[in-house]
PyMOL Python script that loads the backbone (N, CA, C, O; Angstrom):
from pymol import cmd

cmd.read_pdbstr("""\
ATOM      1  N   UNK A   1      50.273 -43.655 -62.685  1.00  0.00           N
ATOM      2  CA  UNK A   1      49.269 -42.637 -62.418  1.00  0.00           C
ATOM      3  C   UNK A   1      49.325 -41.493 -63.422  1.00  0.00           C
ATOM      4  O   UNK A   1      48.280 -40.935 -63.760  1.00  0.00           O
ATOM      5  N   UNK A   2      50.597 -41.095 -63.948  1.00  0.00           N
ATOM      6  CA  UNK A   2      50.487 -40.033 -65.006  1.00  0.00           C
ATOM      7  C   UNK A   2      50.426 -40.690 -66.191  1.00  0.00           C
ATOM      8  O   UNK A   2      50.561 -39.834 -67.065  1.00  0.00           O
ATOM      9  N   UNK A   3      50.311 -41.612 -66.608  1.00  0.00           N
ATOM     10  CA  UNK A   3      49.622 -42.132 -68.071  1.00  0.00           C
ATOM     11  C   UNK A   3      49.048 -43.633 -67.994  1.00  0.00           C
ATOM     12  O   UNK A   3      49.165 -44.583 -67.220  1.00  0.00           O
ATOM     13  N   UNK A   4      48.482 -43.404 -68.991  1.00  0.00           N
ATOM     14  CA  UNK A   4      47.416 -44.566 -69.260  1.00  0.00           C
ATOM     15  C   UNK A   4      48.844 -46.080 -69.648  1.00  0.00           C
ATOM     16  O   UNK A   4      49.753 -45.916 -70.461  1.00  0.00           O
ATOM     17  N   UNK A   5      48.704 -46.975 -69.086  1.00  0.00           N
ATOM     18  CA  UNK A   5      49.304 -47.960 -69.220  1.00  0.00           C
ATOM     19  C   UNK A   5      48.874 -49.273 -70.372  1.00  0.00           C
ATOM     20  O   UNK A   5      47.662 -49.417 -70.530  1.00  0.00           O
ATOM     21  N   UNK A   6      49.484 -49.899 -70.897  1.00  0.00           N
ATOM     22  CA  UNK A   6      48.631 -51.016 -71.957  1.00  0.00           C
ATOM     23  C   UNK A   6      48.527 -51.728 -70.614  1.00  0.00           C
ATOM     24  O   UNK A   6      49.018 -51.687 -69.486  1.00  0.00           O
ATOM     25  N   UNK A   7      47.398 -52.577 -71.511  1.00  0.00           N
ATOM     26  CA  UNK A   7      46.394 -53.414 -70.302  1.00  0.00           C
ATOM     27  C   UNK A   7      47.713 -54.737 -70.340  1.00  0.00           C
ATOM     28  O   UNK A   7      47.502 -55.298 -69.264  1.00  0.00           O
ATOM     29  N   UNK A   8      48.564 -55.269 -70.811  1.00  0.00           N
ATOM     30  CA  UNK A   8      49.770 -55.963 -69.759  1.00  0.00           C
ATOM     31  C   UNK A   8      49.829 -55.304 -68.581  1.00  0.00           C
ATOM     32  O   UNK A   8      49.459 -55.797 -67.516  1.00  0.00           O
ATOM     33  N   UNK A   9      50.286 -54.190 -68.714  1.00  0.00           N
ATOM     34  CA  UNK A   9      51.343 -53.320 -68.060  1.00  0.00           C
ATOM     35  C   UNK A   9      50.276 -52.956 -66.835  1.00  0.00           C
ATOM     36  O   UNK A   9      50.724 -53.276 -65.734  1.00  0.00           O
ATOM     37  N   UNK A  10      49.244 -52.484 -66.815  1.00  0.00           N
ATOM     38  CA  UNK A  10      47.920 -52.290 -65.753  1.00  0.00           C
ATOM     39  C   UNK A  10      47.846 -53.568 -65.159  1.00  0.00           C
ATOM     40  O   UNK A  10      47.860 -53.830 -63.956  1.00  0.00           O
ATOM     41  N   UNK A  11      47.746 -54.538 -66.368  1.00  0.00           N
ATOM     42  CA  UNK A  11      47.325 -55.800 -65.324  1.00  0.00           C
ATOM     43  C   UNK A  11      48.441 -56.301 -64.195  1.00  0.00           C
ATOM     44  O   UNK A  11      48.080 -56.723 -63.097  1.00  0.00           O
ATOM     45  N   UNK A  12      49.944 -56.200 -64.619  1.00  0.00           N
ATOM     46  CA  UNK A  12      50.524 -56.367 -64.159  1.00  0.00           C
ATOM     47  C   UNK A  12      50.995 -55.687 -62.865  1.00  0.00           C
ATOM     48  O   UNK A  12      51.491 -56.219 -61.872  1.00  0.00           O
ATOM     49  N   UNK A  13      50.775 -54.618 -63.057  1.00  0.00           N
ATOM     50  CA  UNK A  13      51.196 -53.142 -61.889  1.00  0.00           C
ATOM     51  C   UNK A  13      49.775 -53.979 -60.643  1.00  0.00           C
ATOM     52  O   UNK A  13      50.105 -54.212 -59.481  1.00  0.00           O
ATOM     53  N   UNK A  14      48.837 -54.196 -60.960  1.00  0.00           N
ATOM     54  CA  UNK A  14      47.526 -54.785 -60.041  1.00  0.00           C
ATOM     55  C   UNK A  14      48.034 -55.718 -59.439  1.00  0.00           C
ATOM     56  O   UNK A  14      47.881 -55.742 -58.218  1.00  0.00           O
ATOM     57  N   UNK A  15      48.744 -56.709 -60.049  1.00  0.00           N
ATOM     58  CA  UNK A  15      48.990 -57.793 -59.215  1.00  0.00           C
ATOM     59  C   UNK A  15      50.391 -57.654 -58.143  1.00  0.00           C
ATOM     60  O   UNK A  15      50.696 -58.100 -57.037  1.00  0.00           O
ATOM     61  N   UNK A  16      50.927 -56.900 -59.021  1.00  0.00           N
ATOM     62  CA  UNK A  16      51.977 -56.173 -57.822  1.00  0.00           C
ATOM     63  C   UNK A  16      51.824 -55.772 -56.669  1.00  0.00           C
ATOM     64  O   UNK A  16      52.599 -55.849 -55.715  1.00  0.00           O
ATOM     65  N   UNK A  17      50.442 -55.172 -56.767  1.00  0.00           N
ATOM     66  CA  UNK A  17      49.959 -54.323 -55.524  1.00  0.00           C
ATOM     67  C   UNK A  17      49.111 -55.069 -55.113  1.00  0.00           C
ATOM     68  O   UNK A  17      48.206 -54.353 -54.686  1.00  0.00           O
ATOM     69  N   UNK A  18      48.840 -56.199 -54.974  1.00  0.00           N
ATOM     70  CA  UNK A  18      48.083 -57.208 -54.398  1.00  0.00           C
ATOM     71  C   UNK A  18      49.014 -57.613 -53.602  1.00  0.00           C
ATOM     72  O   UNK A  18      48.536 -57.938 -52.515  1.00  0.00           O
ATOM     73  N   UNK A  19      50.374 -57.765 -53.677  1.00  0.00           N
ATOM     74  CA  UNK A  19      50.927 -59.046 -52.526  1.00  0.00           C
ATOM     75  C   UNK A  19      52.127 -57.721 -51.670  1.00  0.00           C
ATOM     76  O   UNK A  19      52.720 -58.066 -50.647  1.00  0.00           O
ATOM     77  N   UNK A  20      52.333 -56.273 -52.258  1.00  0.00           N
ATOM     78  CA  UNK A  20      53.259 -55.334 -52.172  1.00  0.00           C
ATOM     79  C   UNK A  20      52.944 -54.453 -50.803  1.00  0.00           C
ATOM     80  O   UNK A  20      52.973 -53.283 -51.183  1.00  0.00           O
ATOM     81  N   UNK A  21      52.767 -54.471 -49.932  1.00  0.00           N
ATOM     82  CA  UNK A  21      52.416 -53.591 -49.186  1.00  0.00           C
ATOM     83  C   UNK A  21      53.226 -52.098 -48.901  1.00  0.00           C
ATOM     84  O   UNK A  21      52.719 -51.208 -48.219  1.00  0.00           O
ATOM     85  N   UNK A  22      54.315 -52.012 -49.424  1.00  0.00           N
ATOM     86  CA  UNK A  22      55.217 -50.733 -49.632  1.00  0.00           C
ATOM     87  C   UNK A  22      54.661 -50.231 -50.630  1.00  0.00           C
ATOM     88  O   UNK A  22      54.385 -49.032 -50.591  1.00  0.00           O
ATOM     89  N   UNK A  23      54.338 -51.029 -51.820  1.00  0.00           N
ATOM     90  CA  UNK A  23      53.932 -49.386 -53.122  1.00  0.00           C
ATOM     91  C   UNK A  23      52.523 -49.715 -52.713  1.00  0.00           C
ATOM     92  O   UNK A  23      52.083 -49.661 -53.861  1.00  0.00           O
ATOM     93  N   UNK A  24      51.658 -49.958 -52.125  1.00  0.00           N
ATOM     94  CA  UNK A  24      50.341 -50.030 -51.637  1.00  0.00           C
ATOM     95  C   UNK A  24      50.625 -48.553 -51.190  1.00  0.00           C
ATOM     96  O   UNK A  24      50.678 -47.507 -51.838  1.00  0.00           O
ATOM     97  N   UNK A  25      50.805 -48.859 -49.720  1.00  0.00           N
ATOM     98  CA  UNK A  25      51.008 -47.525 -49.277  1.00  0.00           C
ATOM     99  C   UNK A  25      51.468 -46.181 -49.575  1.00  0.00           C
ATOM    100  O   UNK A  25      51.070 -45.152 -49.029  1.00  0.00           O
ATOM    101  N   UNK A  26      52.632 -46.314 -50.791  1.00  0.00           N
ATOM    102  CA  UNK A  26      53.303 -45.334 -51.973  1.00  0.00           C
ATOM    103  C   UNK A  26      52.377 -44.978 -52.645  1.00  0.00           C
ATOM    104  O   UNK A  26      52.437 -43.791 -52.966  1.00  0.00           O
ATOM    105  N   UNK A  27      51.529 -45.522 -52.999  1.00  0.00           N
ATOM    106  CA  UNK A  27      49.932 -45.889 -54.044  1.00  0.00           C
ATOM    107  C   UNK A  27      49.482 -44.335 -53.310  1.00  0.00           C
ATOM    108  O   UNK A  27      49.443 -43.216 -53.823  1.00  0.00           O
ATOM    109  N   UNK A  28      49.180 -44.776 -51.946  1.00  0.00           N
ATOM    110  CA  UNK A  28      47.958 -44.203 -50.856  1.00  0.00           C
ATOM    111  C   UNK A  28      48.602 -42.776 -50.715  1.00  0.00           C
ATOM    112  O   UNK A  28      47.796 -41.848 -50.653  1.00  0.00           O
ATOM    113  N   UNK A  29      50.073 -42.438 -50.651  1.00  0.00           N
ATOM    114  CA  UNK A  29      50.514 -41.426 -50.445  1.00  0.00           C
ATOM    115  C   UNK A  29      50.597 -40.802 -51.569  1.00  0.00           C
ATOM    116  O   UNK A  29      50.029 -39.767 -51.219  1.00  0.00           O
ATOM    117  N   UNK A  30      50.866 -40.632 -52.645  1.00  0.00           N
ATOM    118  CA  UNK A  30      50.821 -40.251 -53.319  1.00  0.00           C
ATOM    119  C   UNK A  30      49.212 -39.878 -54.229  1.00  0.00           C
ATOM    120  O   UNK A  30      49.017 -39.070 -55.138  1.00  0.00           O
ATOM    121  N   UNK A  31      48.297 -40.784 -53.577  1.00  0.00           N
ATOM    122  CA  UNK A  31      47.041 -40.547 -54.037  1.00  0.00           C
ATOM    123  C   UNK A  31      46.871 -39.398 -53.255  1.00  0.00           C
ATOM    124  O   UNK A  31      46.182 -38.510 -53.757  1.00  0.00           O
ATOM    125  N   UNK A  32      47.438 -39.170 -51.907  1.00  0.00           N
ATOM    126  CA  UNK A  32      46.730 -38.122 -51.033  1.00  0.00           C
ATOM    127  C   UNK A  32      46.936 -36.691 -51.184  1.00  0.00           C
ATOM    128  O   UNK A  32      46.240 -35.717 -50.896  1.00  0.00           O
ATOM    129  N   UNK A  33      48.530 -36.884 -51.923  1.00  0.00           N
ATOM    130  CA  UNK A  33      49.214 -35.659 -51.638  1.00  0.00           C
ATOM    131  C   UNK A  33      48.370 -34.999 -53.371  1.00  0.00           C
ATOM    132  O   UNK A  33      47.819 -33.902 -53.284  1.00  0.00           O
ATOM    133  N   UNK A  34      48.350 -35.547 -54.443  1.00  0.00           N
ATOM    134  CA  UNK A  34      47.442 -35.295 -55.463  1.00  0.00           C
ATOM    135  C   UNK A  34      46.429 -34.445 -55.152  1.00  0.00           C
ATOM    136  O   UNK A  34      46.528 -33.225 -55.280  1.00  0.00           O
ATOM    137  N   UNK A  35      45.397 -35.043 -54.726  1.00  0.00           N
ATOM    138  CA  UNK A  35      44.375 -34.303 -53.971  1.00  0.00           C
ATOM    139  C   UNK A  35      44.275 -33.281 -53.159  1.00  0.00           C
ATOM    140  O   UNK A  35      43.274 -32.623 -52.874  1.00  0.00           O
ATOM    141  N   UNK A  36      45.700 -33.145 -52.684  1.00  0.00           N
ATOM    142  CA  UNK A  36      45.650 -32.193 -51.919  1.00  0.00           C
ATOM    143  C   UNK A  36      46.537 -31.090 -52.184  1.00  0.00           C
ATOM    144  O   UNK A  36      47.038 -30.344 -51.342  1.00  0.00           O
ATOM    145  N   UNK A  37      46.637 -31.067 -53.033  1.00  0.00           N
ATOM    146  CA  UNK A  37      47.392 -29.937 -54.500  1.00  0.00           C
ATOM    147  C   UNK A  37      46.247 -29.602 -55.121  1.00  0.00           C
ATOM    148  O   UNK A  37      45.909 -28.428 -55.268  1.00  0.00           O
ATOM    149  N   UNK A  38      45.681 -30.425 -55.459  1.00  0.00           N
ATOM    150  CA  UNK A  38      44.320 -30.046 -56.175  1.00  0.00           C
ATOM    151  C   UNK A  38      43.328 -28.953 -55.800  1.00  0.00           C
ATOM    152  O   UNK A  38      42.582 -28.289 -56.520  1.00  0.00           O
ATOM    153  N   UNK A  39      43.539 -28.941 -54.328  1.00  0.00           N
ATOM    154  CA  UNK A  39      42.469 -28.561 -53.693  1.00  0.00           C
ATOM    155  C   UNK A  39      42.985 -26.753 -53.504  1.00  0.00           C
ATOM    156  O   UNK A  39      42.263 -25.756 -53.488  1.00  0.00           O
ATOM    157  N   UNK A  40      44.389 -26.854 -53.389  1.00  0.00           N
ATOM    158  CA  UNK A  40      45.331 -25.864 -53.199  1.00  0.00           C
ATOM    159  C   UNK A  40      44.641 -24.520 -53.991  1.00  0.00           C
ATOM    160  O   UNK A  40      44.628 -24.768 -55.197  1.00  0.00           O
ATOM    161  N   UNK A  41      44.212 -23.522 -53.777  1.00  0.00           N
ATOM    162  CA  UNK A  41      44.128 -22.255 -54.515  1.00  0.00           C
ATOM    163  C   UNK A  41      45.572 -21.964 -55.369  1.00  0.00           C
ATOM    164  O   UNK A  41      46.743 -21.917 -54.993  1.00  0.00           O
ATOM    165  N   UNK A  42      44.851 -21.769 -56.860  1.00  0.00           N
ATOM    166  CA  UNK A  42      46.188 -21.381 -57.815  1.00  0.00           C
ATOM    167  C   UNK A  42      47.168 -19.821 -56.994  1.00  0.00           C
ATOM    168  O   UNK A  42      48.380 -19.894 -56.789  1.00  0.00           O
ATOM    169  N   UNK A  43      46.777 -19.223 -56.827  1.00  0.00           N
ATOM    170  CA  UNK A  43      47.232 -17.967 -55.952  1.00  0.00           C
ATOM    171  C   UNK A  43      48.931 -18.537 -55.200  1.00  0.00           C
ATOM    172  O   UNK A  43      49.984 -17.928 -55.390  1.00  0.00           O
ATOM    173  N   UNK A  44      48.779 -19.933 -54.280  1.00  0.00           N
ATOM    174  CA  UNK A  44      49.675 -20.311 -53.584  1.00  0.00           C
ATOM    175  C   UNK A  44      50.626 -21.052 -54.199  1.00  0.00           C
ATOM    176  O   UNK A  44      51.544 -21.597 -53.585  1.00  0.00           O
ATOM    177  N   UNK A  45      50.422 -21.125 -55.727  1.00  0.00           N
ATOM    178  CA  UNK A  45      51.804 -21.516 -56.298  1.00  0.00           C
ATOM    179  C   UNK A  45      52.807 -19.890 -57.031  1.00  0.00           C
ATOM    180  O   UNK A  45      53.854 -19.664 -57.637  1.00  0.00           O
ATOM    181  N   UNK A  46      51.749 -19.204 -56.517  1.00  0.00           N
ATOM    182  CA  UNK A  46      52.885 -17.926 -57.135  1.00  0.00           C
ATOM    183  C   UNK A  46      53.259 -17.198 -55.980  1.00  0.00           C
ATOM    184  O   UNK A  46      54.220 -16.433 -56.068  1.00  0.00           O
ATOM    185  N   UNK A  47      52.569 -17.332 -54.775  1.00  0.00           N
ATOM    186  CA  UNK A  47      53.015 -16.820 -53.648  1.00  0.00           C
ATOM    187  C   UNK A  47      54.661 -16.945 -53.144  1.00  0.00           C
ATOM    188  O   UNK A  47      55.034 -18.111 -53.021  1.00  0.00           O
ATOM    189  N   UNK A  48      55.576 -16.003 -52.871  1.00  0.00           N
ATOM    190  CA  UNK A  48      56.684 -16.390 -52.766  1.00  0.00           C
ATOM    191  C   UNK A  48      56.897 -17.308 -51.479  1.00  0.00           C
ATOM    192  O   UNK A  48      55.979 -17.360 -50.661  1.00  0.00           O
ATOM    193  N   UNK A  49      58.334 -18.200 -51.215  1.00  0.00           N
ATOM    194  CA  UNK A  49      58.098 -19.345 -50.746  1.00  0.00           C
ATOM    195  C   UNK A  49      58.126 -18.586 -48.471  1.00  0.00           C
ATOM    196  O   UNK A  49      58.619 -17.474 -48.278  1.00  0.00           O
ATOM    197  N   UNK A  50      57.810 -19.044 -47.772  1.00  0.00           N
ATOM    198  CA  UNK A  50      57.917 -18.543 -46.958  1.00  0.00           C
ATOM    199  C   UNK A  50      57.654 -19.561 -45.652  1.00  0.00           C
ATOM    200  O   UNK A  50      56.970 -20.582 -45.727  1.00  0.00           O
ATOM    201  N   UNK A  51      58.305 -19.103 -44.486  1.00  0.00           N
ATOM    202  CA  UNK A  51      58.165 -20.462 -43.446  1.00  0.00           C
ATOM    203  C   UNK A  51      56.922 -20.581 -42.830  1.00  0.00           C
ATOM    204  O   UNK A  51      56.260 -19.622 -42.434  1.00  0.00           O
ATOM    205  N   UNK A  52      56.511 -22.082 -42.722  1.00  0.00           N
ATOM    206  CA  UNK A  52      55.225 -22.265 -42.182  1.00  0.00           C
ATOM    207  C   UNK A  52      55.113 -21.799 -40.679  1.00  0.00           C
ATOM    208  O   UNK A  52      56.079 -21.755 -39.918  1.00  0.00           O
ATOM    209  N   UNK A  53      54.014 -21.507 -40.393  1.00  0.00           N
ATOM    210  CA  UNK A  53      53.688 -21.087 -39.415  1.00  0.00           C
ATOM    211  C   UNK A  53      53.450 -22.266 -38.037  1.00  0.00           C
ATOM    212  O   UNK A  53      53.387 -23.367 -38.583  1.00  0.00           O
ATOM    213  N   UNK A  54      53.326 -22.416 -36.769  1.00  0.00           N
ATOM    214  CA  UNK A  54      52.906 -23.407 -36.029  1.00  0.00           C
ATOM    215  C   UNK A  54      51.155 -23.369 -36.392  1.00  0.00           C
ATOM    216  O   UNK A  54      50.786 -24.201 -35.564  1.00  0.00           O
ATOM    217  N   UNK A  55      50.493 -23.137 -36.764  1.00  0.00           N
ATOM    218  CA  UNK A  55      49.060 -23.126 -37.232  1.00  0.00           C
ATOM    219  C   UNK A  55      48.962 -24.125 -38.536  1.00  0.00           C
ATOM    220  O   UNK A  55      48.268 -25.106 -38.804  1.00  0.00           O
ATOM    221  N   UNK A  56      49.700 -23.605 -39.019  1.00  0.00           N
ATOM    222  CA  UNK A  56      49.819 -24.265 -40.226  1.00  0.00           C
ATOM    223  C   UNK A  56      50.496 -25.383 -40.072  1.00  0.00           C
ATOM    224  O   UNK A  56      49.688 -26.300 -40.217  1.00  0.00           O
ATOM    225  N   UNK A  57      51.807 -25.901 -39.803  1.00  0.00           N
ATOM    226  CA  UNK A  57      52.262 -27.058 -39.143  1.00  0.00           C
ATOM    227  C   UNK A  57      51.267 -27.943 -38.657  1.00  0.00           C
ATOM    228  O   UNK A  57      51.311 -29.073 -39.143  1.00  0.00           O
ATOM    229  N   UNK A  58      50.325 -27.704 -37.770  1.00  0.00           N
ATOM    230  CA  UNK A  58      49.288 -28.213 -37.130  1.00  0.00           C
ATOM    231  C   UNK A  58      48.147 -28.670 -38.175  1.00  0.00           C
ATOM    232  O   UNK A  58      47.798 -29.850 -38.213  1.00  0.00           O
ATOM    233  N   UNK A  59      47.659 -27.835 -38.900  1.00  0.00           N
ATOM    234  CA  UNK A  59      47.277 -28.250 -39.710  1.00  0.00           C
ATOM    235  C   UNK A  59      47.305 -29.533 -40.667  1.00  0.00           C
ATOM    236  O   UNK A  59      46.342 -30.242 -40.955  1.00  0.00           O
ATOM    237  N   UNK A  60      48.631 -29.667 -41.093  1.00  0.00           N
ATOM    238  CA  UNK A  60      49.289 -30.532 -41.846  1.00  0.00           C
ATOM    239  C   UNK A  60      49.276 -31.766 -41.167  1.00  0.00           C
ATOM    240  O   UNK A  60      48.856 -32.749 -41.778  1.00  0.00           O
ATOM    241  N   UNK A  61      49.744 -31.899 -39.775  1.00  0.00           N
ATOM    242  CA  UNK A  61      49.844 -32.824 -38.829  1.00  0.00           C
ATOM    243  C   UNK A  61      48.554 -33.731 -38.803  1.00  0.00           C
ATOM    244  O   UNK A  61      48.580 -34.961 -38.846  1.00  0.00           O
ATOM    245  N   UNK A  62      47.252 -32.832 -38.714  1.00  0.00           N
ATOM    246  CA  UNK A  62      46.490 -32.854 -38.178  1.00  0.00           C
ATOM    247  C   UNK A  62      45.386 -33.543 -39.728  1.00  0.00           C
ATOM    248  O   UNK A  62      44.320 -34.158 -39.732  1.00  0.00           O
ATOM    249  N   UNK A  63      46.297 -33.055 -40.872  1.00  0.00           N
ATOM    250  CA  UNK A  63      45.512 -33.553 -42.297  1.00  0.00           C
ATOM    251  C   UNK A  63      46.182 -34.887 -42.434  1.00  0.00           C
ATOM    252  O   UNK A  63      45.516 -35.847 -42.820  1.00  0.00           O
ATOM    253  N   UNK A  64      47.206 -34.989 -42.200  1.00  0.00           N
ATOM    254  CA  UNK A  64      47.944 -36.293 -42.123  1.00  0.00           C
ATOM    255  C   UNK A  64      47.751 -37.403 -41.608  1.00  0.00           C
ATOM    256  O   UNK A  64      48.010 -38.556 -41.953  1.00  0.00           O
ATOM    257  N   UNK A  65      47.255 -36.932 -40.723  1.00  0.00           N
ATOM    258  CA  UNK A  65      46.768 -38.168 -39.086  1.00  0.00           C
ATOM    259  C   UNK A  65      45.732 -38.454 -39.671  1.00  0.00           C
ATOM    260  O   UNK A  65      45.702 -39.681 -39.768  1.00  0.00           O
ATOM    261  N   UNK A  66      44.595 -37.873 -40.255  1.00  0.00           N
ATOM    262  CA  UNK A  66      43.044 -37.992 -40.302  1.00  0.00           C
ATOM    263  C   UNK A  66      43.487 -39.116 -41.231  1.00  0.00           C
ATOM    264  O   UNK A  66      43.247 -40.258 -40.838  1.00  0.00           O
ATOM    265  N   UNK A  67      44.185 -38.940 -42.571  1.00  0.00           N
ATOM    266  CA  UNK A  67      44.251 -39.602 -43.476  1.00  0.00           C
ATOM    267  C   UNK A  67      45.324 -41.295 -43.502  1.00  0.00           C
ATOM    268  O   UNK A  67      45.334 -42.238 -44.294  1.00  0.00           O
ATOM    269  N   UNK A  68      46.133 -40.994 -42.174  1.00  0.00           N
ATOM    270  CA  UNK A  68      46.226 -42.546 -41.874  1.00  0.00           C
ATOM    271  C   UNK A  68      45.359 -43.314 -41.499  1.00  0.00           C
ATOM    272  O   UNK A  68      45.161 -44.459 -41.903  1.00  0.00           O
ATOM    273  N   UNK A  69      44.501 -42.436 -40.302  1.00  0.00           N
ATOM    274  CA  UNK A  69      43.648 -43.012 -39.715  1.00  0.00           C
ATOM    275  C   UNK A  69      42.750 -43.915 -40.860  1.00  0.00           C
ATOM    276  O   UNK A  69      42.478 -45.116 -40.841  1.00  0.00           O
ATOM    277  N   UNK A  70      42.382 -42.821 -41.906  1.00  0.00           N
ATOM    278  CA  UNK A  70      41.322 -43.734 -42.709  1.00  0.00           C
ATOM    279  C   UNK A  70      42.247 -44.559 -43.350  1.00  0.00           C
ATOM    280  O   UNK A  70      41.670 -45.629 -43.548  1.00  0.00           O
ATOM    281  N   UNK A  71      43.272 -44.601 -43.732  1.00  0.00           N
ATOM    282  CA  UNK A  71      43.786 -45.832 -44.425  1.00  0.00           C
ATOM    283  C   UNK A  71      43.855 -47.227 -43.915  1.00  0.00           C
ATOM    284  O   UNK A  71      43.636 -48.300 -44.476  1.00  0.00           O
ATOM    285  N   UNK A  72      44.344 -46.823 -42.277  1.00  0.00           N
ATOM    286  CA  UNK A  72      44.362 -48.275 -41.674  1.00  0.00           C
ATOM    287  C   UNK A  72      42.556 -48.890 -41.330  1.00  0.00           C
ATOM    288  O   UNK A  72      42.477 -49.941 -40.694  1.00  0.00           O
ATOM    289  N   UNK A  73      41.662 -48.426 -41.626  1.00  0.00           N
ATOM    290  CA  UNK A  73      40.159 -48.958 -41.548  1.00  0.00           C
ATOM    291  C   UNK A  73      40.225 -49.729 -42.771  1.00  0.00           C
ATOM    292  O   UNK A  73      39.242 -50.361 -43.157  1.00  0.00           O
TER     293      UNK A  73
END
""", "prot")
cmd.dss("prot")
cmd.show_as("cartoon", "prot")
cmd.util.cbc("prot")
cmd.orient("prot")
């Protein structure tokens, strides 16, 4: 995912993940958590570090779940 692979090396990583159901899912998690850094306001990487809140906990829970849910469809 962080660099471009020669097309062996792509083709090969594909067929891996055709019969792999652990880096499938490694695939899926890591696709999610990407995106969801992305989305992050720059502000909250300079914010000093501090404990989550139960709102926020919930949140997370609650972004997490949505996004199994769609995986197992």
């Amino acid at each position: 995912m962080d660099v471009k692979l020669p097309v062996h090396r792509h083709l090969m990583m594909r067929v891996h993940l055709l019969y792999c159901v652990w880096c499938r899912r490694y695939t899926v998690q890591l696709q999610f958590l990407r995106r969801a850094t992305r989305e992050l306001p720059p502000e909250t990487f300079a914010a000093p570090l501090h404990k989550l809140s139960c709102e926020e906990k919930e949140q997370i829970r609650t972004r997490l779940q949505e996004e199994l849910e769609r995986f197992k469809k």
